[in-house]
N, CA, C and O atoms as a Tinker XYZ file with bonds, in Angstrom:
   468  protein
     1  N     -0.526000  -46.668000   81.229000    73     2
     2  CA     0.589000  -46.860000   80.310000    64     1     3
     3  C      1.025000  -45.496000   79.785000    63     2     4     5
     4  O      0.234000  -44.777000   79.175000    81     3
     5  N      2.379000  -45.117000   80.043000    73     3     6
     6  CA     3.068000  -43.717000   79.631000    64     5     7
     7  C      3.258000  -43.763000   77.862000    63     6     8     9
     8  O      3.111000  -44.792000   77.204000    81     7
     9  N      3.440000  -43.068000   77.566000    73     7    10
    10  CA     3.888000  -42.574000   75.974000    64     9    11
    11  C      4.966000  -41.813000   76.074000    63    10    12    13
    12  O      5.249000  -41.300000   77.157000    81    11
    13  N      5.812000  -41.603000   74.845000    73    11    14
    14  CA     6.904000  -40.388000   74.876000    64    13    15
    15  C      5.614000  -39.208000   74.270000    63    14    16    17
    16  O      4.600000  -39.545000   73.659000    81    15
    17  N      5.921000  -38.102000   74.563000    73    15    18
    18  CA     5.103000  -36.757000   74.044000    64    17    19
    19  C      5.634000  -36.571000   72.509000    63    18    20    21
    20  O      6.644000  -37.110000   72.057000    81    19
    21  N      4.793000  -35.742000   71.831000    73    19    22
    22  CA     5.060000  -35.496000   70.840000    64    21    23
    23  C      5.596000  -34.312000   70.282000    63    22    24    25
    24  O      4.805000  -33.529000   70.807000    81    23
    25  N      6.464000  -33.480000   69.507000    73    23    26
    26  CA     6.943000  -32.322000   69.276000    64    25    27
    27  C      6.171000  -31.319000   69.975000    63    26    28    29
    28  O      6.442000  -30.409000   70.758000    81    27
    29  N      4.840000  -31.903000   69.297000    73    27    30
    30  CA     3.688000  -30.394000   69.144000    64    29    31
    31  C      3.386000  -30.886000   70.785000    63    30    32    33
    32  O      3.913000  -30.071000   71.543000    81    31
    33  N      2.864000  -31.708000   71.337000    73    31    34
    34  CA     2.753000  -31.820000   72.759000    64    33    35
    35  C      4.001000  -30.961000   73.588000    63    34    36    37
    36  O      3.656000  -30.295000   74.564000    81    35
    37  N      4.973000  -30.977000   73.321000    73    35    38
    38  CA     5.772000  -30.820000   74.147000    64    37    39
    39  C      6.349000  -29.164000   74.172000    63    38    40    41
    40  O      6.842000  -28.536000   75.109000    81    39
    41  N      6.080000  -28.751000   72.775000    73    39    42
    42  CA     6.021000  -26.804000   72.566000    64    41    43
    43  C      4.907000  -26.590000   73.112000    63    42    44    45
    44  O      5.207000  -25.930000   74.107000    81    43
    45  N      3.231000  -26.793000   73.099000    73    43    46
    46  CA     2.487000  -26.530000   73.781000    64    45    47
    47  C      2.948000  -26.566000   75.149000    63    46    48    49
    48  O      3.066000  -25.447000   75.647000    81    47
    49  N      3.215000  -27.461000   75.832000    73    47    50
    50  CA     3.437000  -27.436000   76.867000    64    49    51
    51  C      4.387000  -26.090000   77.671000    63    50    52    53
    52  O      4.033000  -25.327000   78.569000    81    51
    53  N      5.555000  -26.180000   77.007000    73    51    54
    54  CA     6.319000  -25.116000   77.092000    64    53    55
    55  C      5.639000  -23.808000   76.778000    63    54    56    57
    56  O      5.702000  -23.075000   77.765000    81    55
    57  N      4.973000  -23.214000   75.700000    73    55    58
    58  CA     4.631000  -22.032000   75.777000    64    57    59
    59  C      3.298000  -22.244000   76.988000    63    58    60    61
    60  O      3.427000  -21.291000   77.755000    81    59
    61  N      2.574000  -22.764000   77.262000    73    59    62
    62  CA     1.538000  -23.147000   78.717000    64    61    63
    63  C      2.426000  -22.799000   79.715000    63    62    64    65
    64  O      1.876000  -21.854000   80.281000    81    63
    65  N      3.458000  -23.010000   80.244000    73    63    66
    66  CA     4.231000  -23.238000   81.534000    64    65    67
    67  C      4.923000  -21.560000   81.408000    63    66    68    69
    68  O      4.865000  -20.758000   82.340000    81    67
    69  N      5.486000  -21.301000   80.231000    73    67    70
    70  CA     6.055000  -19.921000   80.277000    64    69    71
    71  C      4.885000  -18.479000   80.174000    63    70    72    73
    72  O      4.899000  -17.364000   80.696000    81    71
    73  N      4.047000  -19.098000   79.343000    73    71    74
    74  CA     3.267000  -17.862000   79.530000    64    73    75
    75  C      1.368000  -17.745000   80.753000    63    74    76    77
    76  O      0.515000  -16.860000   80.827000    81    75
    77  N      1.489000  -18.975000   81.373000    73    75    78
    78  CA    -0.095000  -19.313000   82.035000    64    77    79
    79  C      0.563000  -19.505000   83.396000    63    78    80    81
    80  O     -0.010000  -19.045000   84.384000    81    79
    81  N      2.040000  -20.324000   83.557000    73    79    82
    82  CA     2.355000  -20.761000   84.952000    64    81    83
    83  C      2.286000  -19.556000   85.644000    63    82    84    85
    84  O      2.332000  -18.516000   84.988000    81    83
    85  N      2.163000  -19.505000   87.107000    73    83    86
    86  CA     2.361000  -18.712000   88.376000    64    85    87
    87  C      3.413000  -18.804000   89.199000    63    86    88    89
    88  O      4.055000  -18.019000   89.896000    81    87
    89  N      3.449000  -20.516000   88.832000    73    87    90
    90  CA     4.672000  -20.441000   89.215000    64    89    91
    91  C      5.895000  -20.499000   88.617000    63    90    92    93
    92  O      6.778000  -20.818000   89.414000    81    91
    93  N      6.146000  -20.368000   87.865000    73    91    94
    94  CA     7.165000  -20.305000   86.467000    64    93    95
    95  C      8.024000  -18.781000   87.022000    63    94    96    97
    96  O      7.363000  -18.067000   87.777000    81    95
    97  N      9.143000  -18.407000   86.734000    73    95    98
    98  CA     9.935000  -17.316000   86.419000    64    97    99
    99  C     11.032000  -18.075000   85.918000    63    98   100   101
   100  O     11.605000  -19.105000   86.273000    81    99
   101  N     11.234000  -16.693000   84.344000    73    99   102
   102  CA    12.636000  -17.032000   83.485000    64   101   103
   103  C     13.543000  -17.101000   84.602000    63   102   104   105
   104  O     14.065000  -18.175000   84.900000    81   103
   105  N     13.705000  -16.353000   85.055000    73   103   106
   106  CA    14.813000  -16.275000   85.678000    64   105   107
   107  C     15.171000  -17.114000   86.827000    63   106   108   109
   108  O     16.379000  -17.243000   87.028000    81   107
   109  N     14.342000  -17.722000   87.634000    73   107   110
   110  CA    14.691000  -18.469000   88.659000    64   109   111
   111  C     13.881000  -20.222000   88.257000    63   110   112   113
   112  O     13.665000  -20.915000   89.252000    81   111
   113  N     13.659000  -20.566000   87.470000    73   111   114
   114  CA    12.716000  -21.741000   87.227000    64   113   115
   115  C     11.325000  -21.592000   87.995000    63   114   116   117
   116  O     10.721000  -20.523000   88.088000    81   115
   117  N     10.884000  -22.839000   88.550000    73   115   118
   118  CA    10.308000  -22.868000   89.180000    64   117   119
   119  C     10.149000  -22.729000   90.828000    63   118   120   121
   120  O     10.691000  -23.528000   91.592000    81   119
   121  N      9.293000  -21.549000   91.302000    73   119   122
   122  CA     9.413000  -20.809000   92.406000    64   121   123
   123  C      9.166000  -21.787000   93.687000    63   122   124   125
   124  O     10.036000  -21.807000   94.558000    81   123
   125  N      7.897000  -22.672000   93.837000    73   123   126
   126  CA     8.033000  -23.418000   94.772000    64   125   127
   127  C      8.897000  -24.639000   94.956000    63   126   128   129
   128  O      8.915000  -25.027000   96.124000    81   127
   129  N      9.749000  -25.475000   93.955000    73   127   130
   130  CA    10.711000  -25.775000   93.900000    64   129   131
   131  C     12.103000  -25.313000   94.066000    63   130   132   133
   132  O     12.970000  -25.957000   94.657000    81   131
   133  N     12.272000  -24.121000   93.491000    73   131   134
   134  CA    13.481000  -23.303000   93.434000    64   133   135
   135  C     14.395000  -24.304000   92.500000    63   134   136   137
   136  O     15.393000  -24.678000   93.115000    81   135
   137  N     14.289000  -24.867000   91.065000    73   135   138
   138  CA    14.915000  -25.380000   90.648000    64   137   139
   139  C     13.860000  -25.053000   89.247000    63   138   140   141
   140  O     12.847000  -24.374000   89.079000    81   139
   141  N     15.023000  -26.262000   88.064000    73   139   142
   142  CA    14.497000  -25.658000   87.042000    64   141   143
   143  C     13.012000  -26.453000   86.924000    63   142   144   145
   144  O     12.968000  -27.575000   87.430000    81   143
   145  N     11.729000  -25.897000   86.246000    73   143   146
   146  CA    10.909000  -26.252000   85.941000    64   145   147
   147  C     10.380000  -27.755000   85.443000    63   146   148   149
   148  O     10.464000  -27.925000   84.227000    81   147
   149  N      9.849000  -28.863000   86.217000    73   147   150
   150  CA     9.728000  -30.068000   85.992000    64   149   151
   151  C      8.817000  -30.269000   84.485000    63   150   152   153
   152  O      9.003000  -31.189000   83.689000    81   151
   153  N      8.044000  -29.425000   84.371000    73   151   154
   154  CA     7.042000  -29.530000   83.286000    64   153   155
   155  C      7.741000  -29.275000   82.034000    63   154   156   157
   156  O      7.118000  -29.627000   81.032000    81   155
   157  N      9.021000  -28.684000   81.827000    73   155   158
   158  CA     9.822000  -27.813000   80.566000    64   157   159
   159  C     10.444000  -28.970000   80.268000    63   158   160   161
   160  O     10.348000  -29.259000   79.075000    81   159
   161  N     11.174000  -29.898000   81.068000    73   159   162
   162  CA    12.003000  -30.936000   80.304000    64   161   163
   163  C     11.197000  -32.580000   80.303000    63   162   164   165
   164  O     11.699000  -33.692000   80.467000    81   163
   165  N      9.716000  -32.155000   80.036000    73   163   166
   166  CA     9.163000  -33.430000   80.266000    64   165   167
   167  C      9.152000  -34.372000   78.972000    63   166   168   169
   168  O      9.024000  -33.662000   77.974000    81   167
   169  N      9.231000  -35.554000   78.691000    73   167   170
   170  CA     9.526000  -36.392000   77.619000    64   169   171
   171  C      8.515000  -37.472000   77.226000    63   170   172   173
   172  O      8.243000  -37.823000   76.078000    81   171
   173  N      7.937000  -37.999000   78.517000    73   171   174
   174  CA     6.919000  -38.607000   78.681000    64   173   175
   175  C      5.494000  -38.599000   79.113000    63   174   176   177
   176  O      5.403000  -37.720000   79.970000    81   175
   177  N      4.347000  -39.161000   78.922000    73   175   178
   178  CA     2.982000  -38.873000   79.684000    64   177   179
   179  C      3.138000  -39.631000   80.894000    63   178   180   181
   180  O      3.791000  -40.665000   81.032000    81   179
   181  N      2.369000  -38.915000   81.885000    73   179   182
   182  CA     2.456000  -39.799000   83.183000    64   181   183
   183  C      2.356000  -38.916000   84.506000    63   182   184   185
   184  O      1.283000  -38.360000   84.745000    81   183
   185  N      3.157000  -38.806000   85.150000    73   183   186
   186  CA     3.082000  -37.915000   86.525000    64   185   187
   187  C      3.124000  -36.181000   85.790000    63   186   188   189
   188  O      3.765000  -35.815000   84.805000    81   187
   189  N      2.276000  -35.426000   86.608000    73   187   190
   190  CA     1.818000  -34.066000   85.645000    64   189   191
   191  C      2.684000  -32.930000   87.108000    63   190   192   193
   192  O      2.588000  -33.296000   88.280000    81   191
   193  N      3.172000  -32.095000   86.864000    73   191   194
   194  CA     2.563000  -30.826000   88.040000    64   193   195
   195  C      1.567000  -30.478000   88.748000    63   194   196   197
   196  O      0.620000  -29.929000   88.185000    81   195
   197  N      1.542000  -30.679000   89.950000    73   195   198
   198  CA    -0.235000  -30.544000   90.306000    64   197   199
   199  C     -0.739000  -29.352000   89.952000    63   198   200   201
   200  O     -1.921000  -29.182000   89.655000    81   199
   201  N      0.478000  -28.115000   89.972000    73   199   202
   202  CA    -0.374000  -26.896000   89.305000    64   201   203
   203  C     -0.875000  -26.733000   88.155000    63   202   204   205
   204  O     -1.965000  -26.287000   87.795000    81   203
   205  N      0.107000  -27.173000   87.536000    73   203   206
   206  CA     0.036000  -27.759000   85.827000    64   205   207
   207  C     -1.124000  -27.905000   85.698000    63   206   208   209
   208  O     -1.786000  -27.206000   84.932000    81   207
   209  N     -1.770000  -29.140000   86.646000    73   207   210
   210  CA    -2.352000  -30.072000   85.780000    64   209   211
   211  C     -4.056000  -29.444000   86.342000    63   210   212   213
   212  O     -5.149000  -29.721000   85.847000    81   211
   213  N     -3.884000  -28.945000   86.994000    73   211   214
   214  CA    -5.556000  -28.503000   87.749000    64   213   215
   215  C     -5.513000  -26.965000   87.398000    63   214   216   217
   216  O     -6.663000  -26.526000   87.420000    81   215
   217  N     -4.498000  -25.904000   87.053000    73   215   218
   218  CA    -4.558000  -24.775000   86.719000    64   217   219
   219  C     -4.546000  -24.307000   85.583000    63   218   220   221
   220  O     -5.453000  -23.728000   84.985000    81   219
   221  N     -3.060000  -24.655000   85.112000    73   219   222
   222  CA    -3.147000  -24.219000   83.474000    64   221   223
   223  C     -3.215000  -25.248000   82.655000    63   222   224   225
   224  O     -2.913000  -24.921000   81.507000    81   223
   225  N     -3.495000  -26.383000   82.780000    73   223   226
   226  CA    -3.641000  -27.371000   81.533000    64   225   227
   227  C     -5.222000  -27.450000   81.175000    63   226   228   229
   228  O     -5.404000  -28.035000   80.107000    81   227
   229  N     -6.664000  -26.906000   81.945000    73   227   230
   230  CA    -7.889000  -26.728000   81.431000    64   229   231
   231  C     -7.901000  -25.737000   80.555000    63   230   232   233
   232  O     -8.975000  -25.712000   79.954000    81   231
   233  N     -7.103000  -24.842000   80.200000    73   231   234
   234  CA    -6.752000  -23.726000   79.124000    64   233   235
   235  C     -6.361000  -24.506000   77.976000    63   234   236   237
   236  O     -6.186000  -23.903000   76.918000    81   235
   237  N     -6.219000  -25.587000   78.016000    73   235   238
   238  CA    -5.932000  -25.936000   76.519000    64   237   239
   239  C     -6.880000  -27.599000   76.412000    63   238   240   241
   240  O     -6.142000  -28.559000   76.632000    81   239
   241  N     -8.017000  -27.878000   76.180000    73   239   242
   242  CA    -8.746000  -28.808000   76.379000    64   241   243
   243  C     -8.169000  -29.819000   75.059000    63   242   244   245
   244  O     -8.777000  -30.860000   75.308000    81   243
   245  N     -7.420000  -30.073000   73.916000    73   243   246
   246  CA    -6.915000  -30.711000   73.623000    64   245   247
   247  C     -5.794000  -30.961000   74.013000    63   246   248   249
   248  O     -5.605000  -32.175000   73.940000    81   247
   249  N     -4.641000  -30.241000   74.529000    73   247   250
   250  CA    -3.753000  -31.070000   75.583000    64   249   251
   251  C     -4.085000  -31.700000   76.717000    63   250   252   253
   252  O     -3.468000  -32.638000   77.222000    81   251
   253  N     -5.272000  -31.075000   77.208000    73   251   254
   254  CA    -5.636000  -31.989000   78.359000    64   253   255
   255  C     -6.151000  -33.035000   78.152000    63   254   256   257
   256  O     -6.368000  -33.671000   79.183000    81   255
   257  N     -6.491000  -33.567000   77.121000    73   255   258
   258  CA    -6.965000  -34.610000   76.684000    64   257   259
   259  C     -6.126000  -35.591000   76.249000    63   258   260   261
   260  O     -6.411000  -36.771000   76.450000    81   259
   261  N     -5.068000  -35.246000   75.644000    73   259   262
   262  CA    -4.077000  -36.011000   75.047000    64   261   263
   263  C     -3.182000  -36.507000   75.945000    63   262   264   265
   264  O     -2.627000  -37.487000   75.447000    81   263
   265  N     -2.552000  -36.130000   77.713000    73   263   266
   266  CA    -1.967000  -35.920000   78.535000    64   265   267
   267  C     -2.473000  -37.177000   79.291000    63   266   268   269
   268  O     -1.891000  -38.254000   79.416000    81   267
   269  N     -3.764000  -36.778000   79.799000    73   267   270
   270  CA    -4.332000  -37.108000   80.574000    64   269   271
   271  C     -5.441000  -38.353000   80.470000    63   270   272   273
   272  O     -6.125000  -38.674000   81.443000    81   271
   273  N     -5.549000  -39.110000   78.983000    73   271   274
   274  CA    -6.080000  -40.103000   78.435000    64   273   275
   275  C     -4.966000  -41.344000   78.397000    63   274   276   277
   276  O     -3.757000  -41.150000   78.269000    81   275
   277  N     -5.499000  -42.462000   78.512000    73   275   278
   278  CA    -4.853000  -43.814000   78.921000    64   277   279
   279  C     -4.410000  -43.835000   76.882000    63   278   280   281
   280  O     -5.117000  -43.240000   76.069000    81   279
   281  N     -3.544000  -44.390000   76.614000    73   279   282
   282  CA    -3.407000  -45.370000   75.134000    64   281   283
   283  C     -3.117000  -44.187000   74.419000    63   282   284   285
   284  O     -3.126000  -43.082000   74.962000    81   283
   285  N     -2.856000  -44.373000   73.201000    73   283   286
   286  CA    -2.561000  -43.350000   71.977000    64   285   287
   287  C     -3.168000  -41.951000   72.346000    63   286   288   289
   288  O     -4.204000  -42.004000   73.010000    81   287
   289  N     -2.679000  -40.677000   72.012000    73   287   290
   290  CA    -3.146000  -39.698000   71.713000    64   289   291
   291  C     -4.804000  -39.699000   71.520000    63   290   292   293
   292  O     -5.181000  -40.817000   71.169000    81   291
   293  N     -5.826000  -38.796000   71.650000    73   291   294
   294  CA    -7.041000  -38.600000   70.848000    64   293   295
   295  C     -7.295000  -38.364000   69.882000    63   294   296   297
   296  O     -6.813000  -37.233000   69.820000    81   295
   297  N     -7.832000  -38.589000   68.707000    73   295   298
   298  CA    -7.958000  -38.041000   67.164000    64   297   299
   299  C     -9.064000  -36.553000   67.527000    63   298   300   301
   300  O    -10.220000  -36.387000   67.918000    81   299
   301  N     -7.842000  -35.646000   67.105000    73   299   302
   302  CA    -8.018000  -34.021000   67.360000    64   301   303
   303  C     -8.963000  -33.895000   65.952000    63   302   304   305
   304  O     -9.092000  -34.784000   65.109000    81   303
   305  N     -9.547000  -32.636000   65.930000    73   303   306
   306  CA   -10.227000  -32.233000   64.766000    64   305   307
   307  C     -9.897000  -30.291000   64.955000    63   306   308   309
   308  O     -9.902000  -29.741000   66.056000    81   307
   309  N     -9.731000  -29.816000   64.103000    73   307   310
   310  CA    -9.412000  -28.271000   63.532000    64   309   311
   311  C    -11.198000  -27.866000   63.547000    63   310   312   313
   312  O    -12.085000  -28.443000   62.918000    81   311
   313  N    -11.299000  -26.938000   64.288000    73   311   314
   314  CA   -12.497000  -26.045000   64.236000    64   313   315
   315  C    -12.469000  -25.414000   62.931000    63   314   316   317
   316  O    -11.499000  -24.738000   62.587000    81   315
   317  N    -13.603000  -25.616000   62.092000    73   315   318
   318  CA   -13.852000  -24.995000   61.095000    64   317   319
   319  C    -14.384000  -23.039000   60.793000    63   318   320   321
   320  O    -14.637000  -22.471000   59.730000    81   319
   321  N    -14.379000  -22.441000   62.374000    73   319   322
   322  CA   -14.579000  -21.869000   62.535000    64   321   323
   323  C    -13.361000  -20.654000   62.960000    63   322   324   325
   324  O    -13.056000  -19.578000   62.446000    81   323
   325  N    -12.872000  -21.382000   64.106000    73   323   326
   326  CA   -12.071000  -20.417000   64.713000    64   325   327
   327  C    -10.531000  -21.316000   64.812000    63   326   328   329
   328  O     -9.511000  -20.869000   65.337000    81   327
   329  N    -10.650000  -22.484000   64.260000    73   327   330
   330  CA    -9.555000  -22.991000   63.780000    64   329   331
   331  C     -8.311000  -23.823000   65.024000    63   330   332   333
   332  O     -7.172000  -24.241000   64.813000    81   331
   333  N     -9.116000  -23.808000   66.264000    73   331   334
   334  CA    -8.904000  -24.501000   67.429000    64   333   335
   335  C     -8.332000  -26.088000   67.700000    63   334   336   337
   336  O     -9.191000  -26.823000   67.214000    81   335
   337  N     -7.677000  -26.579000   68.043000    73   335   338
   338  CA    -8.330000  -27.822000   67.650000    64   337   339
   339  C     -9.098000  -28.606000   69.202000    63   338   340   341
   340  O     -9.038000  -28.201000   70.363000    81   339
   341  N     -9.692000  -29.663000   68.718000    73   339   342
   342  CA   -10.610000  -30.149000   70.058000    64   341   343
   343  C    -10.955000  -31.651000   69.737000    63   342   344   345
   344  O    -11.232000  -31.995000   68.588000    81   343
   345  N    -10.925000  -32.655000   70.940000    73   343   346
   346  CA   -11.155000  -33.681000   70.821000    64   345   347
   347  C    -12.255000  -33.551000   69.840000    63   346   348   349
   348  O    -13.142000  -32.697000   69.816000    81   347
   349  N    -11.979000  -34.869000   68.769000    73   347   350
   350  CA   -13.564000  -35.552000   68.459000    64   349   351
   351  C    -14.273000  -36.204000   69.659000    63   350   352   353
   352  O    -13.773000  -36.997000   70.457000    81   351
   353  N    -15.421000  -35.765000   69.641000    73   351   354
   354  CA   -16.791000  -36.551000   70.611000    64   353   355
   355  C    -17.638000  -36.854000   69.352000    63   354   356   357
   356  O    -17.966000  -35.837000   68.739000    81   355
   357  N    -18.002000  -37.854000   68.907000    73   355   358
   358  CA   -19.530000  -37.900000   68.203000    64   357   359
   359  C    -19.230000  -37.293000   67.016000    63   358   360   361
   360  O    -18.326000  -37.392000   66.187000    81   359
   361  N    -20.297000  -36.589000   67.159000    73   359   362
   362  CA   -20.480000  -36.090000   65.346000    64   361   363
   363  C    -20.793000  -34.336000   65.773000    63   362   364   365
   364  O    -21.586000  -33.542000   65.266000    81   363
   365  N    -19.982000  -34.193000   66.708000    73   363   366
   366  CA   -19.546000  -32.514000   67.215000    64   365   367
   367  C    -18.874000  -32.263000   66.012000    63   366   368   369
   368  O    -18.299000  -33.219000   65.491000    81   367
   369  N    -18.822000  -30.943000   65.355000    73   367   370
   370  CA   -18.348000  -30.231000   64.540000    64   369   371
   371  C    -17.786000  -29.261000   64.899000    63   370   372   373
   372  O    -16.792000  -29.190000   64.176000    81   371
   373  N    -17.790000  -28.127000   65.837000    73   371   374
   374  CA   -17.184000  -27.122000   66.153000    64   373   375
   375  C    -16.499000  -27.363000   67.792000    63   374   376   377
   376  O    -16.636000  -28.365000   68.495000    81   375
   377  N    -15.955000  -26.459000   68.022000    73   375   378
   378  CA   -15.353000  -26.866000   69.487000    64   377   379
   379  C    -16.159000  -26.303000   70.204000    63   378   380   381
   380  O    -16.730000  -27.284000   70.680000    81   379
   381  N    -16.719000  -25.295000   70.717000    73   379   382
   382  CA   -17.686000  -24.690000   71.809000    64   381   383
   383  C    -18.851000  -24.279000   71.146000    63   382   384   385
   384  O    -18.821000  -24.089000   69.930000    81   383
   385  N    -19.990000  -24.103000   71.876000    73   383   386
   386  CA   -21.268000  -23.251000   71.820000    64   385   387
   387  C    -21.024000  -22.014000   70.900000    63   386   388   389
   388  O    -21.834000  -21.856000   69.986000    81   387
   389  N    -20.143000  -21.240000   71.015000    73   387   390
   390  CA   -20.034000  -19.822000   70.398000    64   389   391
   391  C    -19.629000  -20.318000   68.813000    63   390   392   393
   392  O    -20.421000  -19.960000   67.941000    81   391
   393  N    -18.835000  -20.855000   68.530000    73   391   394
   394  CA   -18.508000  -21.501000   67.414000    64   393   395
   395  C    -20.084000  -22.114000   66.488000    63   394   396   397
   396  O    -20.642000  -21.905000   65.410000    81   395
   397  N    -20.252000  -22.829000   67.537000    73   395   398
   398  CA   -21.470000  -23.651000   66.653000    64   397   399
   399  C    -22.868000  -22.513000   66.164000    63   398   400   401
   400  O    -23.486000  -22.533000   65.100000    81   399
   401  N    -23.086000  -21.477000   67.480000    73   399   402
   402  CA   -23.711000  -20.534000   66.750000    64   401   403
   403  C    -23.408000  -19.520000   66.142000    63   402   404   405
   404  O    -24.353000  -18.965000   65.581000    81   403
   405  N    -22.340000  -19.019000   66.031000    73   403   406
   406  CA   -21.595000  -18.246000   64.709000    64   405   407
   407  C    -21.417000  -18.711000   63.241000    63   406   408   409
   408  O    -21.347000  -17.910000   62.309000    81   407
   409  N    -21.325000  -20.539000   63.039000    73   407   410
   410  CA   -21.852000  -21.378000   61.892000    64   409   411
   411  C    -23.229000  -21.423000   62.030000    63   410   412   413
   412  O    -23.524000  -21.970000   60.968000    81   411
   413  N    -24.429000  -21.198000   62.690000    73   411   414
   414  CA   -25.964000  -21.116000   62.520000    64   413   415
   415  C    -26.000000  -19.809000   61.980000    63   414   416   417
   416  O    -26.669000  -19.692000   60.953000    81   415
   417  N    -25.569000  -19.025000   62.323000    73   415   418
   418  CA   -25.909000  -17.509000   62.357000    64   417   419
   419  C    -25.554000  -17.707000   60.423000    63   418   420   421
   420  O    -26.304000  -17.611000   59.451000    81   419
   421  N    -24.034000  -18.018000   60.553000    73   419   422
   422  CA   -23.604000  -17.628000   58.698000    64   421   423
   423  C    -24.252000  -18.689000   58.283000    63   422   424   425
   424  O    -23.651000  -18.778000   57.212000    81   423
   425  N    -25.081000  -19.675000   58.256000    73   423   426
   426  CA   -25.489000  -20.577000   57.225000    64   425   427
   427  C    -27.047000  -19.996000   56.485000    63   426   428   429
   428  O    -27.505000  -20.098000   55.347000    81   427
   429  N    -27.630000  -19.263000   57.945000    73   427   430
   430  CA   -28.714000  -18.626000   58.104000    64   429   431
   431  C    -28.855000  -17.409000   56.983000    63   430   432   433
   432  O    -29.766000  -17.210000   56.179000    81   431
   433  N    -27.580000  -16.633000   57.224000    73   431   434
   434  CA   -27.429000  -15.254000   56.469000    64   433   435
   435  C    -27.608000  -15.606000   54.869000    63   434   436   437
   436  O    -28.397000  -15.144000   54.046000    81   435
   437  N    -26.276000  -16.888000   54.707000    73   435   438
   438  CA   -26.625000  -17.374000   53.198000    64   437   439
   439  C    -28.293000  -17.947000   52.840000    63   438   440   441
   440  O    -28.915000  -17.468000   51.892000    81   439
   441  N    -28.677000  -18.646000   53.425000    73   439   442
   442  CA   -30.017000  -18.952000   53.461000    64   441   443
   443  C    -30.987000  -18.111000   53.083000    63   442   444   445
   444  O    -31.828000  -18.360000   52.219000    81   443
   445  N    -30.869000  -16.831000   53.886000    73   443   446
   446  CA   -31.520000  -15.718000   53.756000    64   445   447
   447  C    -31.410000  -14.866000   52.439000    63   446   448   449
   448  O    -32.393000  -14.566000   51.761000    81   447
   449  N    -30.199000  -14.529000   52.162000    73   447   450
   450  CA   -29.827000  -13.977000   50.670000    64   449   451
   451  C    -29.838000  -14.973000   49.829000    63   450   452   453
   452  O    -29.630000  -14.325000   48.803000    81   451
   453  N    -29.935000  -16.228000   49.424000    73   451   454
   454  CA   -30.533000  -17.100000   48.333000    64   453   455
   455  C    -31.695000  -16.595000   48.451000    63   454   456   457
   456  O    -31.811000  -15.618000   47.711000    81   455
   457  N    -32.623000  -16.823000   49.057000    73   455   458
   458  CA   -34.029000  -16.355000   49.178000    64   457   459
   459  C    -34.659000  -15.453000   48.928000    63   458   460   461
   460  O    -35.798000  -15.471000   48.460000    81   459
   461  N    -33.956000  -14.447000   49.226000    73   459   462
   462  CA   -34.194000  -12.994000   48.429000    64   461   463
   463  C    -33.998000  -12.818000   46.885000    63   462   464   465
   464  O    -34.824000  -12.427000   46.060000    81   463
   465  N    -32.789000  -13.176000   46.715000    73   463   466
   466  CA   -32.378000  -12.789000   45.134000    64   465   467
   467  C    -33.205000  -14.085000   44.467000    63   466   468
   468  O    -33.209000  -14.253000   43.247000    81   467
């Protein structure tokens, strides 16, 4: 079942296609087409770019999620860290590994200076 996209879906998308595509040029649209870019005037979820969708859409793991999931959008969550946003899974709190130990590291530091003083 398709959806219409949403504002913010649909500027992501556009800055993805203008600044990640290969095949993208301002000036000529899209190169293996030779016409304008199918992904720039898209309105709905449903049929993707195959480059799109296997090249530059894993660069953004909450659009790929939102795109590429059956029913409503996913309920996104804001990294408290680096301010990302990323599907909720579970009771995940940060979006990647580096995140989650950069919050161990600073909870640690405070930990450490209570302890001292």
């Amino acid at each position: 079942m398709s959806r219409e996209l949403t504002r913010e879906e649909k500027a992501t998308i556009r800055r993805l296609v203008v600044s990640l595509c290969a095949n993208y040029d301002r000036e000529y649209g899209c190169l293996p087409l030779d016409c304008e870019c199918y992904m720039l005037g898209k309105c709905w979820t449903g049929a993707l770019c195959r480059y799109f969708r296997e090249a530059v859409l894993p660069t953004d793991p909450a659009l790929q999620a939102a795109l590429c999931s059956e029913g409503p959008a996913p309920e996104m969550r804001l990294c408290p860290i680096c301010g990302r946003a990323f599907v909720l899974q579970g009771r995940r709190a940060y979006c990647s590994e580096a995140c989650s130990g950069a919050a161990r590291r600073k909870r640690q530091r405070e930990y450490m200076r209570k302890n001292r003083g």
